[in-house]
C-alpha atoms as an extended CHARMM CRD file, in Angstrom:
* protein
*
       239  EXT
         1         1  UNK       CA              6.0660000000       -1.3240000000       16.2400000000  PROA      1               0.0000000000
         2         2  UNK       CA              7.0980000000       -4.6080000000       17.6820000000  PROA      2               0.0000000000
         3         3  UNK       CA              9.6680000000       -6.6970000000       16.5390000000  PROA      3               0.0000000000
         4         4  UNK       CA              7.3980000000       -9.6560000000       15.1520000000  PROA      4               0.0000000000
         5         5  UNK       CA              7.3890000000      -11.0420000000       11.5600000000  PROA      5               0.0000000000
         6         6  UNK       CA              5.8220000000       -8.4270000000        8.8240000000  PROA      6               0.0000000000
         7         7  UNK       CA              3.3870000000      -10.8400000000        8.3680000000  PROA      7               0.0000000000
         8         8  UNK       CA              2.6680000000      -11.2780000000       12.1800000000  PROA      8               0.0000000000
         9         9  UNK       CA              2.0340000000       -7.9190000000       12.2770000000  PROA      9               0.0000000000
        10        10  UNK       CA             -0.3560000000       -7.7910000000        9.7330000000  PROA      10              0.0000000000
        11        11  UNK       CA             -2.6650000000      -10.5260000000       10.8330000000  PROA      11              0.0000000000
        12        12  UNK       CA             -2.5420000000       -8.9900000000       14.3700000000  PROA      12              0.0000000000
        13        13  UNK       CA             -3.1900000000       -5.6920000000       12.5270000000  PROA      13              0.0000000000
        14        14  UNK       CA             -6.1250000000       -7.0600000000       10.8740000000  PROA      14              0.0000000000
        15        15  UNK       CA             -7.6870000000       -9.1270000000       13.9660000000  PROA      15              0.0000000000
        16        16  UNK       CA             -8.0140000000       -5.6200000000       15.9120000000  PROA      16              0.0000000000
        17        17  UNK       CA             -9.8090000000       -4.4400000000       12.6560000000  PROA      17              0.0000000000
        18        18  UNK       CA            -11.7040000000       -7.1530000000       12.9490000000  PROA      18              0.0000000000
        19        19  UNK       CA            -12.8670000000       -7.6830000000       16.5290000000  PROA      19              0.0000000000
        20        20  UNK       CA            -16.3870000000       -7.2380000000       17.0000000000  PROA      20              0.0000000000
        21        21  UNK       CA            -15.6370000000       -5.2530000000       19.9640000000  PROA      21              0.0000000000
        22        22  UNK       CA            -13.6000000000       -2.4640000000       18.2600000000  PROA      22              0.0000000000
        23        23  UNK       CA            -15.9790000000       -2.2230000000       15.4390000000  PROA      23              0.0000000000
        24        24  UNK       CA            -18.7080000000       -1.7040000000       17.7220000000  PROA      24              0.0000000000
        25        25  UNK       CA            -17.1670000000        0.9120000000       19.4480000000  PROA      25              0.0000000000
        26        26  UNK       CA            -16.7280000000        2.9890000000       17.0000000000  PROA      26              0.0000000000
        27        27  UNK       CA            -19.7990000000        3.1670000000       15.2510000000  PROA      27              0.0000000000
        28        28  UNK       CA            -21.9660000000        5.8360000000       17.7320000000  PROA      28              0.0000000000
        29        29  UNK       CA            -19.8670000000        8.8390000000       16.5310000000  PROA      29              0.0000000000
        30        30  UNK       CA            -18.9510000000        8.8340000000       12.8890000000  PROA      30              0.0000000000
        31        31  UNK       CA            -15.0020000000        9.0510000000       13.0530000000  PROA      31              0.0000000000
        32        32  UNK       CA            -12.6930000000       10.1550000000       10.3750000000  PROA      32              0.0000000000
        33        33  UNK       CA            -11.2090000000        7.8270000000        7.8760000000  PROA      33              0.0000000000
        34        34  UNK       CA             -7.9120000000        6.6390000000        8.7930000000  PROA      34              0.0000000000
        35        35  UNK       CA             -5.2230000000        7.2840000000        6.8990000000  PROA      35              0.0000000000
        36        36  UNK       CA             -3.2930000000        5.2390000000        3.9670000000  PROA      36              0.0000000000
        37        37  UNK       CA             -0.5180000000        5.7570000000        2.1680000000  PROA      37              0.0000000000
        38        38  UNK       CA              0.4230000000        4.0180000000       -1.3480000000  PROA      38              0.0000000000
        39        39  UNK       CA              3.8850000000        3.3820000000       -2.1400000000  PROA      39              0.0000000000
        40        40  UNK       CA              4.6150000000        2.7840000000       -6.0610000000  PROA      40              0.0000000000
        41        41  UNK       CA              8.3190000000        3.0630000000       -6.6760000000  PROA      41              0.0000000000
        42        42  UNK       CA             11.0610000000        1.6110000000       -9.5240000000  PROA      42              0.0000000000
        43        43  UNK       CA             13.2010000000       -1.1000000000       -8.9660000000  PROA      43              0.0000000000
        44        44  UNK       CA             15.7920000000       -1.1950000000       -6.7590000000  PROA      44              0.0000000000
        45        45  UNK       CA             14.7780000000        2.0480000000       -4.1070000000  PROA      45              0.0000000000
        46        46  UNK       CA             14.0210000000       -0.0160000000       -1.1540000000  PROA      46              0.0000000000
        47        47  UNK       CA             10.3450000000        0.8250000000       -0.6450000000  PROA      47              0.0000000000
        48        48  UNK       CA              9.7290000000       -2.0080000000        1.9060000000  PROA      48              0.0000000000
        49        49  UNK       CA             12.4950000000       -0.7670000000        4.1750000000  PROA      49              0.0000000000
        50        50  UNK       CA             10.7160000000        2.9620000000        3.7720000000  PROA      50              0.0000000000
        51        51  UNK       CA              7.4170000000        1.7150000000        4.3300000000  PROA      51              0.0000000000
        52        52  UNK       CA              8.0650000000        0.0070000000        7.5370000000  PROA      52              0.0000000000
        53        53  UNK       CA             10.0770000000        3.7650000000        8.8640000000  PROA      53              0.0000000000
        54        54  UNK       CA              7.1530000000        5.1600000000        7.9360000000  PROA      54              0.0000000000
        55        55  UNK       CA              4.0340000000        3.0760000000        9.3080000000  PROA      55              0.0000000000
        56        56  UNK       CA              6.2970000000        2.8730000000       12.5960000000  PROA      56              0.0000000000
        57        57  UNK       CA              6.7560000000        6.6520000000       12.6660000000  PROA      57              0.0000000000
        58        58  UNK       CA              3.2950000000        7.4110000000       11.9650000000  PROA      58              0.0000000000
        59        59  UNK       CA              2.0870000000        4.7220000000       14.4170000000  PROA      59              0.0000000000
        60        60  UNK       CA              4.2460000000        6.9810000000       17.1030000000  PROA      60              0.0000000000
        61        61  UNK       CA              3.4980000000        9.7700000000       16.2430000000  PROA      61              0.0000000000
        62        62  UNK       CA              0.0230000000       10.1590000000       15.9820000000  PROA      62              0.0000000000
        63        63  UNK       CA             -2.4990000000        9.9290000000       19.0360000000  PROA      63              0.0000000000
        64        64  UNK       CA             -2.8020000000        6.5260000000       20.8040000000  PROA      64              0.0000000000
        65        65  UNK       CA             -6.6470000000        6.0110000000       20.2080000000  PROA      65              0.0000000000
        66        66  UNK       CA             -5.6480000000        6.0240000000       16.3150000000  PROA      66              0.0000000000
        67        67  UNK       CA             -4.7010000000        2.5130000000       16.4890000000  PROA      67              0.0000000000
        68        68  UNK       CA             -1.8770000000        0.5840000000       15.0240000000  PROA      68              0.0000000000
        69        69  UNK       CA             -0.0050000000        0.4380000000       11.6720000000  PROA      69              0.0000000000
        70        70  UNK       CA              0.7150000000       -2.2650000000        8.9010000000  PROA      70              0.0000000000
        71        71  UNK       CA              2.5460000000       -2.4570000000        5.9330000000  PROA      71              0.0000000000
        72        72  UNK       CA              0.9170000000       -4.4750000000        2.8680000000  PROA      72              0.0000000000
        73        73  UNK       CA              2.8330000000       -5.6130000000       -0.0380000000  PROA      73              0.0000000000
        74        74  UNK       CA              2.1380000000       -8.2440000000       -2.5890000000  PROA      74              0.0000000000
        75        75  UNK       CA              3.2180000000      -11.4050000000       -0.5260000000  PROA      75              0.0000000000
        76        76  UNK       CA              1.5280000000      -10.0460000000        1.8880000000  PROA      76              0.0000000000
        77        77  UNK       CA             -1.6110000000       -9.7420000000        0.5030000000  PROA      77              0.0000000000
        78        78  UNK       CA             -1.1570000000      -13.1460000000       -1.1310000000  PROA      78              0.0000000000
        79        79  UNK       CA             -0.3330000000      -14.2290000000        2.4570000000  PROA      79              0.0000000000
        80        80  UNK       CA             -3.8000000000      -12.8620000000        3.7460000000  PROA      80              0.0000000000
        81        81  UNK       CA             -5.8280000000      -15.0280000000        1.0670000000  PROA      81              0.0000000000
        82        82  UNK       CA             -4.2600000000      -18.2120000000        1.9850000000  PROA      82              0.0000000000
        83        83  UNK       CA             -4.8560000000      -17.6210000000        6.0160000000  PROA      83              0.0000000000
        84        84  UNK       CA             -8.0160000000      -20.1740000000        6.4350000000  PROA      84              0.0000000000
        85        85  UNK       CA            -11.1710000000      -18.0270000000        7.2740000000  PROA      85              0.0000000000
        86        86  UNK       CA             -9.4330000000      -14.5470000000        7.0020000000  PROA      86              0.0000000000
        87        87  UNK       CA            -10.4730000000      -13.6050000000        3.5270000000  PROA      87              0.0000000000
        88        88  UNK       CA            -14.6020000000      -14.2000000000        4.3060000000  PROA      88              0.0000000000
        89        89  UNK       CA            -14.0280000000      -12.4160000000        7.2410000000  PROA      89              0.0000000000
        90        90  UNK       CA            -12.7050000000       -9.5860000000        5.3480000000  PROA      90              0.0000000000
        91        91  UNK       CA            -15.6890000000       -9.8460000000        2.7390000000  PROA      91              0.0000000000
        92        92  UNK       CA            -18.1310000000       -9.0250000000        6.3300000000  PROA      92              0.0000000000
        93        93  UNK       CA            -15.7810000000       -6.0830000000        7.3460000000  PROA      93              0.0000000000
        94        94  UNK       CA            -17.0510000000       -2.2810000000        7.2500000000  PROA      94              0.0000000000
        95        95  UNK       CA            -16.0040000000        0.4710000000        9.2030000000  PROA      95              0.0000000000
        96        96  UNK       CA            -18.9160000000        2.1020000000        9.0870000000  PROA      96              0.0000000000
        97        97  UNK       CA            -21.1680000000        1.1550000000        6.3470000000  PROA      97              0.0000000000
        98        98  UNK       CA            -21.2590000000       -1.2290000000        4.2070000000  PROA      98              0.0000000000
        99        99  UNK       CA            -18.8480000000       -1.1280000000        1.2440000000  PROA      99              0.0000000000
       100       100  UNK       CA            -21.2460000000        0.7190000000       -1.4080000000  PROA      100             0.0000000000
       101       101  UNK       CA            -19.9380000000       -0.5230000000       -4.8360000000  PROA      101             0.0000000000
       102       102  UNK       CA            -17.4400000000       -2.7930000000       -4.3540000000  PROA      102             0.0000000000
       103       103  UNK       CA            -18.4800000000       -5.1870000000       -7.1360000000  PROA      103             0.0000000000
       104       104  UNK       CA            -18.6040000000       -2.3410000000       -9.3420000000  PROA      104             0.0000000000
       105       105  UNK       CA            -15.5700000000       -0.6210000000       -8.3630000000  PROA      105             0.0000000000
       106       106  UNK       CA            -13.9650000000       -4.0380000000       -9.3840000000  PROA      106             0.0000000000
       107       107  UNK       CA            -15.6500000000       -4.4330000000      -12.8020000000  PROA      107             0.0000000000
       108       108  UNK       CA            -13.9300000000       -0.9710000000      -13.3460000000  PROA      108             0.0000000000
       109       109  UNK       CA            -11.3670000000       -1.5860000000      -12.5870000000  PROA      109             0.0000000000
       110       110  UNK       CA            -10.6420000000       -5.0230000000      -14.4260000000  PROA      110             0.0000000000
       111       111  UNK       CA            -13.8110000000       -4.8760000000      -16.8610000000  PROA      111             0.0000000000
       112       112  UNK       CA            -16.5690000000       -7.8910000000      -17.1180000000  PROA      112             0.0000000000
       113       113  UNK       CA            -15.2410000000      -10.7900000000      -14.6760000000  PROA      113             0.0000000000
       114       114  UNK       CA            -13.1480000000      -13.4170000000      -16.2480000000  PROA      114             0.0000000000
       115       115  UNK       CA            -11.8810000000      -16.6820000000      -14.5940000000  PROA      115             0.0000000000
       116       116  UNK       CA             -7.8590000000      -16.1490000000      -15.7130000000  PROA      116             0.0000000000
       117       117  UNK       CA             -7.8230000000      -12.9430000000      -13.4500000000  PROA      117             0.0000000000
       118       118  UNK       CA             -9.8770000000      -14.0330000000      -10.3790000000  PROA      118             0.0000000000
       119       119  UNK       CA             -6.5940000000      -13.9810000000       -8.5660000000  PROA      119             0.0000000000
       120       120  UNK       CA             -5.9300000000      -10.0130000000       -9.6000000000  PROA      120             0.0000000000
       121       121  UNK       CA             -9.7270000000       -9.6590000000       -8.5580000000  PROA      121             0.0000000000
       122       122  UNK       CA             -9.3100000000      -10.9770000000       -4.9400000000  PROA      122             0.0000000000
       123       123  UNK       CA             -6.0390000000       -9.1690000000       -4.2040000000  PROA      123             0.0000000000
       124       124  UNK       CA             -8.1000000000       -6.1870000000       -5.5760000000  PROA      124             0.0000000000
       125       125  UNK       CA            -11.2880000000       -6.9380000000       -3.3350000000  PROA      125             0.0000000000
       126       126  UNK       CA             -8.1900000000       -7.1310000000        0.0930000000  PROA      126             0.0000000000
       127       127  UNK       CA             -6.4480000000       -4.2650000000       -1.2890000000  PROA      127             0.0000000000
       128       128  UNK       CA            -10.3430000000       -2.3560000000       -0.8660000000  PROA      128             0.0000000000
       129       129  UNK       CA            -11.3890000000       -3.8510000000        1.7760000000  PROA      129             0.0000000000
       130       130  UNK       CA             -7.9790000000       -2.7030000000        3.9420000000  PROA      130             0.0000000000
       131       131  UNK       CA             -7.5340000000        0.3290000000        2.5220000000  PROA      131             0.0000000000
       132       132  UNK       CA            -11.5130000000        1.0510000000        4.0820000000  PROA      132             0.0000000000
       133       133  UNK       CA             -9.4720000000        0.1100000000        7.5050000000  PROA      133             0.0000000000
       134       134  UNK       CA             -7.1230000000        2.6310000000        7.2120000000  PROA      134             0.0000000000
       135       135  UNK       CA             -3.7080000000        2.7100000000        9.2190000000  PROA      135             0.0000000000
       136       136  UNK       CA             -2.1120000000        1.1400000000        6.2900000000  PROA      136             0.0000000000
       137       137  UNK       CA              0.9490000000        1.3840000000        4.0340000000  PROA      137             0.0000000000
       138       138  UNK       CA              0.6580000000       -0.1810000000        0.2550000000  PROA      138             0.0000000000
       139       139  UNK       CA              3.8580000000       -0.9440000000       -0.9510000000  PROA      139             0.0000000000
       140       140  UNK       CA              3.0860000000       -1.4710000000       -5.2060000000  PROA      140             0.0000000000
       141       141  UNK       CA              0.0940000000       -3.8800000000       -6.5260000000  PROA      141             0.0000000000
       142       142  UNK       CA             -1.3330000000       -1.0510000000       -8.3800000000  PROA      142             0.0000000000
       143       143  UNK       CA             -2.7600000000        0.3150000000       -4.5780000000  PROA      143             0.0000000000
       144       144  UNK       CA             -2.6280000000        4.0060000000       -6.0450000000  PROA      144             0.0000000000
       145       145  UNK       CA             -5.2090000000        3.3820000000       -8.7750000000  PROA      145             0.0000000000
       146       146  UNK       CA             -7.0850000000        0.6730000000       -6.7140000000  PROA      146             0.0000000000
       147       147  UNK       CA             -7.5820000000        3.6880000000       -3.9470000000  PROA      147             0.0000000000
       148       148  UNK       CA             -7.3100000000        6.3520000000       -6.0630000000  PROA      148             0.0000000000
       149       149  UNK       CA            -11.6760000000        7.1120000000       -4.2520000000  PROA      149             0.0000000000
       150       150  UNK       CA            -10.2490000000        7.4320000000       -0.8220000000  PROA      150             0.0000000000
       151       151  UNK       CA             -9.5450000000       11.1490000000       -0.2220000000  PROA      151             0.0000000000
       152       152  UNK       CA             -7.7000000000       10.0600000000        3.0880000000  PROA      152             0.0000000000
       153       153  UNK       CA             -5.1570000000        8.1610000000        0.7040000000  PROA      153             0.0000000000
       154       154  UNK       CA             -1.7750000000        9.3320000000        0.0820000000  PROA      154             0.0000000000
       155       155  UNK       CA              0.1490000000        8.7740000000       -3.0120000000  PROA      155             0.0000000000
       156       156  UNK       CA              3.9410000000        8.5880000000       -3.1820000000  PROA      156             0.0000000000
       157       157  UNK       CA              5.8460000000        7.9340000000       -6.3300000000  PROA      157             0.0000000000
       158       158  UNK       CA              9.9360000000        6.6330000000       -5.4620000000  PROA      158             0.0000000000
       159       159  UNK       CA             12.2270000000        7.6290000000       -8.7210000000  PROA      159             0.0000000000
       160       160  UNK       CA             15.6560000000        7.7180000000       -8.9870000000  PROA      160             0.0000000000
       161       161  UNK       CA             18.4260000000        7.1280000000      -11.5110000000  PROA      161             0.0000000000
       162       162  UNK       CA             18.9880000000        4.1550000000      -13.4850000000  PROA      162             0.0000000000
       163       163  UNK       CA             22.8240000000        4.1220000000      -12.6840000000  PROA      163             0.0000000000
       164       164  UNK       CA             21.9680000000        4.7960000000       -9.1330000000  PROA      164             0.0000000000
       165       165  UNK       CA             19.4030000000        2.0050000000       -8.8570000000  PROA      165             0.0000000000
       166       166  UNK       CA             21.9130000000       -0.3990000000      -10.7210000000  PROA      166             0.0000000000
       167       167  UNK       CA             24.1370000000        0.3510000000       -7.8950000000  PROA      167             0.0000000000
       168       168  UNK       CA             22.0650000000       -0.0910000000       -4.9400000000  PROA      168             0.0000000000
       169       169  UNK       CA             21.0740000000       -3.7420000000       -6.8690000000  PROA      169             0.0000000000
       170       170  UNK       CA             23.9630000000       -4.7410000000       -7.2840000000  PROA      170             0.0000000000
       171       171  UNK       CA             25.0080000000       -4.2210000000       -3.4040000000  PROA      171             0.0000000000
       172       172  UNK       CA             21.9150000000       -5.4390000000       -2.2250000000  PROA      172             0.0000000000
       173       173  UNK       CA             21.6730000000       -8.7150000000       -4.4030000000  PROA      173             0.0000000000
       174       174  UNK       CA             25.5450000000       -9.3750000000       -5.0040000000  PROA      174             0.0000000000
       175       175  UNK       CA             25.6790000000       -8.8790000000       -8.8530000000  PROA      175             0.0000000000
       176       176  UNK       CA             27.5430000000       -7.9060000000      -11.8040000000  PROA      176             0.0000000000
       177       177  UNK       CA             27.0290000000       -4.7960000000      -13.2920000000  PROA      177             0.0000000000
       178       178  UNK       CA             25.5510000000       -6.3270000000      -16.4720000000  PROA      178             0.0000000000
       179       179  UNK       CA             23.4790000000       -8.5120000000      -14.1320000000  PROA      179             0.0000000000
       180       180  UNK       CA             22.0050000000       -5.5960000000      -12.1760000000  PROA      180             0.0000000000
       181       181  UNK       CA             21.3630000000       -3.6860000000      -15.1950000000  PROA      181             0.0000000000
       182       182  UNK       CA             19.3120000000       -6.5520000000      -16.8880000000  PROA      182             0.0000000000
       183       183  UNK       CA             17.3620000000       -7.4150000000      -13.9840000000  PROA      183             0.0000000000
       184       184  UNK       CA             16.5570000000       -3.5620000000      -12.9350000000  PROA      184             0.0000000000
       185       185  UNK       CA             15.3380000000       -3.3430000000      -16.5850000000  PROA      185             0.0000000000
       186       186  UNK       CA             13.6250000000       -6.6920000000      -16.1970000000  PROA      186             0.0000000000
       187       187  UNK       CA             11.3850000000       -5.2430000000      -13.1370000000  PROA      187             0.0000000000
       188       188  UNK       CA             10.5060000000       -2.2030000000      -14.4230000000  PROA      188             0.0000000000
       189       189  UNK       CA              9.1110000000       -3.2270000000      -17.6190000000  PROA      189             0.0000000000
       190       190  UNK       CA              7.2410000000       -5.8620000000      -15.7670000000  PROA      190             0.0000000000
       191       191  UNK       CA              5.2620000000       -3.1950000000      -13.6900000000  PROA      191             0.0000000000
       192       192  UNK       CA              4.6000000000       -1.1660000000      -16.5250000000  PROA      192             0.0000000000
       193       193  UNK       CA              3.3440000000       -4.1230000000      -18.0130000000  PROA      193             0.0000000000
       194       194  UNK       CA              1.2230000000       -5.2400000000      -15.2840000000  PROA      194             0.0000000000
       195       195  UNK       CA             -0.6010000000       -1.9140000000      -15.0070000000  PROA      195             0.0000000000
       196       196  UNK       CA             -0.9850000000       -1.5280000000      -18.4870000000  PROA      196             0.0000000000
       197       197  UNK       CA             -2.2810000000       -5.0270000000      -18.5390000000  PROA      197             0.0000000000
       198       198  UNK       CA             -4.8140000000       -5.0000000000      -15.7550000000  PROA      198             0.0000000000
       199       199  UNK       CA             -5.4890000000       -1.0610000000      -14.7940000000  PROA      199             0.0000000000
       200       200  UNK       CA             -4.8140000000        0.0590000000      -18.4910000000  PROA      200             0.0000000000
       201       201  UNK       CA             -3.0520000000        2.9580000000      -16.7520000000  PROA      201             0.0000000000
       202       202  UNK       CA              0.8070000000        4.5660000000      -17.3550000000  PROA      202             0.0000000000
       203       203  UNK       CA              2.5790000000        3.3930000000      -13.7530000000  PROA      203             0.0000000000
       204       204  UNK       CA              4.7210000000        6.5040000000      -14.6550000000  PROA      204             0.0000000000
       205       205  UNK       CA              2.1050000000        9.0970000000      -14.8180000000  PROA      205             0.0000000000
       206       206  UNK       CA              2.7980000000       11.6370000000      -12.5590000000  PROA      206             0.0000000000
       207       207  UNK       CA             -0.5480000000       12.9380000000      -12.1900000000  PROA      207             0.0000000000
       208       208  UNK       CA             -1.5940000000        9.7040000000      -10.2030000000  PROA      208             0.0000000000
       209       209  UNK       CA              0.6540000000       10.8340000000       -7.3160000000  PROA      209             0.0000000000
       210       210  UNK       CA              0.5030000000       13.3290000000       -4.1830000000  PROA      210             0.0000000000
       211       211  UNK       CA              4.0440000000       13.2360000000       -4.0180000000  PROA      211             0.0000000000
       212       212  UNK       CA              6.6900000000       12.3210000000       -6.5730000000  PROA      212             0.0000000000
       213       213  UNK       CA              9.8840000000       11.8830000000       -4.8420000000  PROA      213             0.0000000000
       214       214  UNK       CA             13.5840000000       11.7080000000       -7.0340000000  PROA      214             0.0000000000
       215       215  UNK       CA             15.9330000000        9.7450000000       -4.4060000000  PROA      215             0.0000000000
       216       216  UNK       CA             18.6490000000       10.4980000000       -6.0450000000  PROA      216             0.0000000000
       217       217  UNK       CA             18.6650000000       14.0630000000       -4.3370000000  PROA      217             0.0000000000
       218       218  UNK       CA             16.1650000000       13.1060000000       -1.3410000000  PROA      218             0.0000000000
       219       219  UNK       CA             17.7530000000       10.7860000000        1.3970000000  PROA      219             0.0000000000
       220       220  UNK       CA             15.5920000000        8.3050000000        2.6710000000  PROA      220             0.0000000000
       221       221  UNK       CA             14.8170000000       10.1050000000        6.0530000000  PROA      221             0.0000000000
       222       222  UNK       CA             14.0960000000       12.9010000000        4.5890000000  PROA      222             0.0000000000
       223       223  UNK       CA             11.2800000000       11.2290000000        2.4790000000  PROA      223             0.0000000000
       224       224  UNK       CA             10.1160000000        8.9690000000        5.2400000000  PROA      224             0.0000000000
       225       225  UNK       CA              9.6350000000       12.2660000000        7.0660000000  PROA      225             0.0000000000
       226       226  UNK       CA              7.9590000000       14.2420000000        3.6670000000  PROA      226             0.0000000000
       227       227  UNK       CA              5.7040000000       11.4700000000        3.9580000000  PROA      227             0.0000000000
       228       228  UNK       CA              4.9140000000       11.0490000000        7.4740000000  PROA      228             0.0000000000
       229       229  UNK       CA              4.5950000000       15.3780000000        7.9390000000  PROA      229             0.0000000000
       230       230  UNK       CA              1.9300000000       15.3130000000        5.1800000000  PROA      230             0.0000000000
       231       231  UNK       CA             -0.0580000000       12.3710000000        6.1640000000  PROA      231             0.0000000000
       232       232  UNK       CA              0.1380000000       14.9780000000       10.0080000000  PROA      232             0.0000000000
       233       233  UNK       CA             -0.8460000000       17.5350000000        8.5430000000  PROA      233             0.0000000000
       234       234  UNK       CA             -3.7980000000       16.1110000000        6.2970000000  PROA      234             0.0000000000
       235       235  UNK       CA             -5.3100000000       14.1250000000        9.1930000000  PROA      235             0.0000000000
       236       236  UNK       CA             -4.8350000000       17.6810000000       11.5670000000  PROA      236             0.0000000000
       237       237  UNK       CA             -7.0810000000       19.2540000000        8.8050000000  PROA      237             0.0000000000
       238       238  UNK       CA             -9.9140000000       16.6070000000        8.8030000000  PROA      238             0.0000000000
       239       239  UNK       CA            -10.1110000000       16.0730000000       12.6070000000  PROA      239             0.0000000000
């Protein structure tokens, strides 16, 4: 992957998605979906830093004509919805046919349409919409459940210690102790909340998740390659 700006990447990520050109191309033969993995993890493992390793790995490592890779996290996908014409364009994008249910598959998710989450309903409509494109990492935002219909999806789970995760806090974001331990607590009841709140799902539940990784006894290579050999070896076994 190049070394432009995440967000550089994504936009340039989603213009090749976009171009009439490609899209045209590849609608004569019926292709398999592209790949996506979903990232949810608690606070303080570093899941951005992962995601990247693993969109650029994948991005090498499978065949050229597979196309790029882009990571997706909340900013983002907040940074998508402000670009001028982007989000319409995404509204007219399908990879093969047309989205079949989208309206519907948002209603379930977030029940009868109400103005105070239209915001959670158009990051849910982009998270859809790019996770139909494929060649994508979600890092959080609820991506698992909002996916959870693609069977080319991937679903990691980061866990690790809560003394661990203190640590790496505090190192990362020059705190106290006490500091690190308040805010780590701070985030993590804040995602629960939020998916309680607006999927009325248990972020913890294992049984949303392909893979469940503990990092306190799995370095990060050797997850960014778990990942990366299983997305292989699912997309070897649909091609």
């Amino acid at each position: 992957m190049s070394d432009r700006s995440p967000l550089e990447r994504c936009l340039a990520f989603v213009e090749v998605q976009l171009d009439p050109a490609s899209r045209a191309k590849a609608r004569p033969a019926r292709r398999p979906r592209r790949p996506v993995v979903t990232m949810s993890r608690q606070t303080g493992l570093g899941a951005p830093a992962l995601a990247q390793s693993v969109a650029s790995a994948l991005e090498a490592r499978l065949p050229r004509k597979a196309g790029p890779w882009a990571v997706f996290d909340k900013e983002l996908v907040d940074r998508l919805l402000e670009e001028e014409d982007l989000p319409a364009r995404l509204k007219e994008f399908s990879a093969e046919d047309p989205l079949s249910g989208l309206a519907f598959a948002v209603e379930e998710l977030l029940g009868l349409h109400r103005p105070a989450w239209r915001p959670i309903q158009e990051r849910v409509e982009t998270i859809l919409r790019l996770g139909e494109m494929g060649n994508v990492v979600f890092v959080g935002r609820a991506a698992n459940i909002i996916l959870s219909h693609l069977p080319n999806a991937l679903h990691v789970r980061l866990v690790g210690s809560e003394e661990r995760r203190v640590e790496l806090v505090q190192g990362a974001r020059g705190l106290s102790r006490k500091a690190a331990e308040a805010w780590v607590r701070k985030e993590d009841e804040a995602r629960r909340r939020f998916i309680r709140k607006y999927f009325q799902a248990d972020v913890a539940d294992p049984l949303r998740y392909d893979l469940l990784i503990n990092t306190d006894r799995v370095s990060q290579a050797e997850t960014m390659e778990l990942i990366v050999s299983t997305v292989l070896s699912r997309t070897q076994q649909t091609d």
